[in-house]
C-alpha positions as CSV (number, residue, x, y, z in Angstrom):
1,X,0.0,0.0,0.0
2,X,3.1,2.1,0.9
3,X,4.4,1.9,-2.3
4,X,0.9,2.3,-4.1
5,X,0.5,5.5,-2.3
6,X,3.8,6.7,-3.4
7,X,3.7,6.1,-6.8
8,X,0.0,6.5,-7.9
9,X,-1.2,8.7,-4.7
10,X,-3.7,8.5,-1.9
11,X,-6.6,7.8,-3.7
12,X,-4.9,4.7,-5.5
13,X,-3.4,3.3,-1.9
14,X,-7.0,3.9,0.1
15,X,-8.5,2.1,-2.1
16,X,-6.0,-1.0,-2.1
17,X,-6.3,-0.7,1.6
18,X,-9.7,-0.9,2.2
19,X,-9.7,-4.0,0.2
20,X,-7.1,-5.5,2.0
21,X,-9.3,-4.6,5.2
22,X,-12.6,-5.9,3.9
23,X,-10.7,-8.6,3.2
24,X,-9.4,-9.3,6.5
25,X,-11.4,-7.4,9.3
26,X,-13.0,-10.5,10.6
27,X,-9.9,-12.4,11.2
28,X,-8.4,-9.1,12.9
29,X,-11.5,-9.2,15.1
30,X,-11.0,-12.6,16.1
31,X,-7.4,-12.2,16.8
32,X,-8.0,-10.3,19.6
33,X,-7.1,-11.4,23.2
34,X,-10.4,-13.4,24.9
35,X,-10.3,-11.2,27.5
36,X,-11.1,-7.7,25.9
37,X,-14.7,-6.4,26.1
38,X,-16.8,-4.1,24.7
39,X,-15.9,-0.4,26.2
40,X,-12.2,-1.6,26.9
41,X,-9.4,0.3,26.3
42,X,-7.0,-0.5,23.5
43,X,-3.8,0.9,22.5
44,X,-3.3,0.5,18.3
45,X,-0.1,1.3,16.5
46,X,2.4,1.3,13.4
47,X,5.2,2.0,12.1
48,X,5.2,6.0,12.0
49,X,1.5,6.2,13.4
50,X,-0.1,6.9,10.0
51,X,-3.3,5.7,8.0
52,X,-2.6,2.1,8.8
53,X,-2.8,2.8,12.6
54,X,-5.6,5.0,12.1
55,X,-7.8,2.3,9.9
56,X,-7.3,-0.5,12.4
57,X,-8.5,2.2,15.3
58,X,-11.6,3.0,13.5
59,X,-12.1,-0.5,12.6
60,X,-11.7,-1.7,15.9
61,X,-14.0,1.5,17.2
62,X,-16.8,-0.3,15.9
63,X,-16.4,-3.4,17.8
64,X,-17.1,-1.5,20.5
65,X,-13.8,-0.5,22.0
66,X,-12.4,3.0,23.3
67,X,-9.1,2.8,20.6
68,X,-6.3,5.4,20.9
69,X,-3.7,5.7,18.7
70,X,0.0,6.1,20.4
71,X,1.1,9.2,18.0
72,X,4.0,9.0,15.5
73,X,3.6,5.1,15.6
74,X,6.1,3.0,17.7
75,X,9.2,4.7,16.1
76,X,8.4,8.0,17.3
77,X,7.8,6.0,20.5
78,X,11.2,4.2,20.4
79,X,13.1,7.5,20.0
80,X,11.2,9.0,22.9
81,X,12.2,6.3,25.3
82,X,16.0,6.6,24.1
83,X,16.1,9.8,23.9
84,X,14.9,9.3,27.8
85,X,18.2,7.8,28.9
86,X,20.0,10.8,27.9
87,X,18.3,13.1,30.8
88,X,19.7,13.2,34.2
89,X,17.3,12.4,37.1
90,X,17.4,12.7,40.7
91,X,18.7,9.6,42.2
92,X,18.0,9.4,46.2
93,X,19.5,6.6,48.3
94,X,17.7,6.2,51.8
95,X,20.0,4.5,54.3
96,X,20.0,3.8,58.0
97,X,19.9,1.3,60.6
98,X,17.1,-0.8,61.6
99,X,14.1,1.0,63.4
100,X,15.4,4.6,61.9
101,X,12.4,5.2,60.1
102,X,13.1,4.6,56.5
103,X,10.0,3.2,55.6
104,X,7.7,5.9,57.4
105,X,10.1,8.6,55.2
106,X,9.4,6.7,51.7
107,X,5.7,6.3,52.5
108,X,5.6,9.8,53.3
109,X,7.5,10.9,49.8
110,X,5.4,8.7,47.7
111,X,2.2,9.8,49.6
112,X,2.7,13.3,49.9
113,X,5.1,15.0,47.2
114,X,4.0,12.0,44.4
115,X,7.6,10.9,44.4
116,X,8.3,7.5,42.9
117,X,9.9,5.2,45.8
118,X,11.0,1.6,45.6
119,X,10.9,-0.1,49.3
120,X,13.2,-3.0,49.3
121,X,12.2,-4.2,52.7
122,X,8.8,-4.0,51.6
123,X,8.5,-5.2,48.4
124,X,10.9,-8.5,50.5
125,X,7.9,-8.5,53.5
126,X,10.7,-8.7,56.0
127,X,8.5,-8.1,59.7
């Protein structure tokens, strides 16, 4: 369809597309997990994000699901999250011996300032 589009134009590739679709949009149905429903969110994508990604999201639309479309497809998506390792964050290291009170002071950053805590000793259940 890519190349349909590029070398005849969007009318040309639409066309090809929705018979590829009419085609197949029954089996695409069926292919999807057991446990979605009708309402249920669902996350569609493509290469760059274009009028593939947006076909299969109003296809799947009419099943009835709530469809978003992650924007400028997953490659757009995989350069975001590299692009994420490049930026500096905060890095906190809460140390101290046993009964200090560490615990009570991550619980109190994750409850009240939204800060993003991982508790060792609780995630092991240690009492």
């Amino acid at each position: 369809v890519g190349t349909l589009y590029h070398k005849y134009g969007r009318d040309v590739a639409v066309k090809r597309g929705c018979k590829i679709v009419d085609e197949s949009w029954r089996r695409l149905l069926s292919g999807l997990p057991p446990d979605v429903r009708d309402g249920q969110e669902v996350l569609v994508y493509c290469a760059r994000g274009g009028m593939r990604s947006g076909g299969v999201a109003w296809l799947l639309s009419q099943a009835p699901l709530q469809v978003r479309v992650l924007e400028g497809g997953y490659k757009a998506f995989r350069n975001w999250a590299i692009n994420g390792w490049e930026r500096e964050l905060p890095l906190v290291v809460l140390a101290g011996r046993t009964g200090s009170g560490k615990t009570d002071v991550l619980l109190e950053l994750r409850d009240r300032y939204f800060a993003q805590v991982i508790d060792l000793e609780g995630d092991a259940q240690h009492r």
